[in-house]
C-alpha positions in Angstrom: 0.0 0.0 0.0 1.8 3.3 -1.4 0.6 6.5 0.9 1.8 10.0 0.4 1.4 10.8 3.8 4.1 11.6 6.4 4.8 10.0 9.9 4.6 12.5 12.3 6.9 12.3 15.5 7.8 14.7 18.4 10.8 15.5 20.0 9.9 14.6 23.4 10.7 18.5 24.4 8.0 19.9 21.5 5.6 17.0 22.7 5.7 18.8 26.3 5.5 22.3 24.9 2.7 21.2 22.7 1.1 19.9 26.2 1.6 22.9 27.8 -0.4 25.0 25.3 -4.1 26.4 26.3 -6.9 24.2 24.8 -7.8 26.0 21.9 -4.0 26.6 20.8 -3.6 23.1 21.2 -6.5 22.3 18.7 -5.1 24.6 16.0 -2.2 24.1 16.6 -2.5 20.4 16.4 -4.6 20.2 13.2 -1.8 22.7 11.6 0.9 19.6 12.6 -1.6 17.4 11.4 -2.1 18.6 7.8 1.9 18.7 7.8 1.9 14.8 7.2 -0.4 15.3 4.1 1.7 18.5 2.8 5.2 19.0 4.4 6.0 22.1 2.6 2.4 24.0 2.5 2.4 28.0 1.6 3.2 29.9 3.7 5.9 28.1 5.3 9.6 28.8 5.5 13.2 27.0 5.4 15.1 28.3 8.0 18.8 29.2 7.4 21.8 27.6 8.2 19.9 24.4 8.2 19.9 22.0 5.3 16.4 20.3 6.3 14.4 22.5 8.9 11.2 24.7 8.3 8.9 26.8 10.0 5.1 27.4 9.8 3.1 29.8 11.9 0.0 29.4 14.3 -1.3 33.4 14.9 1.9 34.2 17.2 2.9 30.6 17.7 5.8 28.7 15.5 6.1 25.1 14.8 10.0 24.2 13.6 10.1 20.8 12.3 12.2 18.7 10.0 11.4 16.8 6.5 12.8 13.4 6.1 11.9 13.0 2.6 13.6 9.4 2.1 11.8 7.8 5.7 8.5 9.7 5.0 8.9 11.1 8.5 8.6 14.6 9.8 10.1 15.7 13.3 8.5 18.0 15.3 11.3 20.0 17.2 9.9 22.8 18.7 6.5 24.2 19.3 6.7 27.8 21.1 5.4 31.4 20.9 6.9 33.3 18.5 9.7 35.5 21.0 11.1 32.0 22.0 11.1 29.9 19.1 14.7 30.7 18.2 16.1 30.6 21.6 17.8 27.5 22.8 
Protein backbone atom coordinates (compact mmCIF):
# COMPACT_ATOMS: atom_id res chain seq x y z
CA UNK A 1 0.00 0.00 0.00
CA UNK A 2 1.84 3.31 -1.38
CA UNK A 3 0.56 6.53 0.91
CA UNK A 4 1.79 10.03 0.37
CA UNK A 5 1.35 10.83 3.80
CA UNK A 6 4.12 11.59 6.36
CA UNK A 7 4.80 10.03 9.87
CA UNK A 8 4.62 12.48 12.30
CA UNK A 9 6.90 12.27 15.46
CA UNK A 10 7.78 14.66 18.37
CA UNK A 11 10.77 15.54 20.04
CA UNK A 12 9.86 14.58 23.43
CA UNK A 13 10.73 18.45 24.41
CA UNK A 14 8.02 19.88 21.52
CA UNK A 15 5.60 17.04 22.66
CA UNK A 16 5.67 18.77 26.32
CA UNK A 17 5.54 22.31 24.90
CA UNK A 18 2.72 21.17 22.71
CA UNK A 19 1.12 19.87 26.17
CA UNK A 20 1.59 22.94 27.76
CA UNK A 21 -0.36 25.01 25.29
CA UNK A 22 -4.06 26.42 26.32
CA UNK A 23 -6.90 24.23 24.79
CA UNK A 24 -7.84 25.96 21.87
CA UNK A 25 -4.02 26.55 20.80
CA UNK A 26 -3.61 23.06 21.23
CA UNK A 27 -6.47 22.33 18.70
CA UNK A 28 -5.14 24.60 15.97
CA UNK A 29 -2.15 24.06 16.59
CA UNK A 30 -2.49 20.39 16.43
CA UNK A 31 -4.64 20.18 13.15
CA UNK A 32 -1.75 22.75 11.61
CA UNK A 33 0.88 19.59 12.57
CA UNK A 34 -1.64 17.36 11.42
CA UNK A 35 -2.12 18.59 7.85
CA UNK A 36 1.91 18.72 7.81
CA UNK A 37 1.86 14.83 7.21
CA UNK A 38 -0.42 15.28 4.11
CA UNK A 39 1.68 18.46 2.77
CA UNK A 40 5.23 18.97 4.37
CA UNK A 41 6.04 22.13 2.59
CA UNK A 42 2.41 23.98 2.50
CA UNK A 43 2.40 27.97 1.64
CA UNK A 44 3.23 29.89 3.70
CA UNK A 45 5.91 28.05 5.31
CA UNK A 46 9.57 28.84 5.48
CA UNK A 47 13.20 26.99 5.45
CA UNK A 48 15.11 28.33 8.05
CA UNK A 49 18.81 29.23 7.39
CA UNK A 50 21.82 27.62 8.22
CA UNK A 51 19.87 24.37 8.24
CA UNK A 52 19.85 22.05 5.26
CA UNK A 53 16.44 20.27 6.30
CA UNK A 54 14.38 22.55 8.87
CA UNK A 55 11.18 24.70 8.29
CA UNK A 56 8.93 26.83 10.05
CA UNK A 57 5.10 27.44 9.84
CA UNK A 58 3.06 29.83 11.92
CA UNK A 59 -0.03 29.43 14.25
CA UNK A 60 -1.31 33.41 14.89
CA UNK A 61 1.94 34.22 17.22
CA UNK A 62 2.87 30.55 17.69
CA UNK A 63 5.80 28.72 15.46
CA UNK A 64 6.12 25.06 14.77
CA UNK A 65 10.02 24.15 13.57
CA UNK A 66 10.11 20.77 12.29
CA UNK A 67 12.20 18.74 10.02
CA UNK A 68 11.41 16.76 6.50
CA UNK A 69 12.84 13.42 6.11
CA UNK A 70 11.86 13.00 2.63
CA UNK A 71 13.57 9.41 2.11
CA UNK A 72 11.81 7.78 5.69
CA UNK A 73 8.54 9.75 5.00
CA UNK A 74 8.94 11.11 8.50
CA UNK A 75 8.57 14.60 9.79
CA UNK A 76 10.06 15.72 13.30
CA UNK A 77 8.46 17.95 15.34
CA UNK A 78 11.29 20.00 17.17
CA UNK A 79 9.93 22.82 18.70
CA UNK A 80 6.45 24.20 19.32
CA UNK A 81 6.71 27.80 21.09
CA UNK A 82 5.40 31.35 20.89
CA UNK A 83 6.86 33.29 18.48
CA UNK A 84 9.73 35.45 21.02
CA UNK A 85 11.13 32.03 22.05
CA UNK A 86 11.14 29.86 19.09
CA UNK A 87 14.67 30.71 18.20
CA UNK A 88 16.14 30.59 21.56
CA UNK A 89 17.77 27.48 22.81
Amino acid sequence: MASNSYTLRFKNSAAKEFRGLSKELRQRVGEAIDRLSLNPRPEGMVKLQGSDNLYRIRIGDYRVVYIIDDKEKVILIMRVRHRRDVYQN
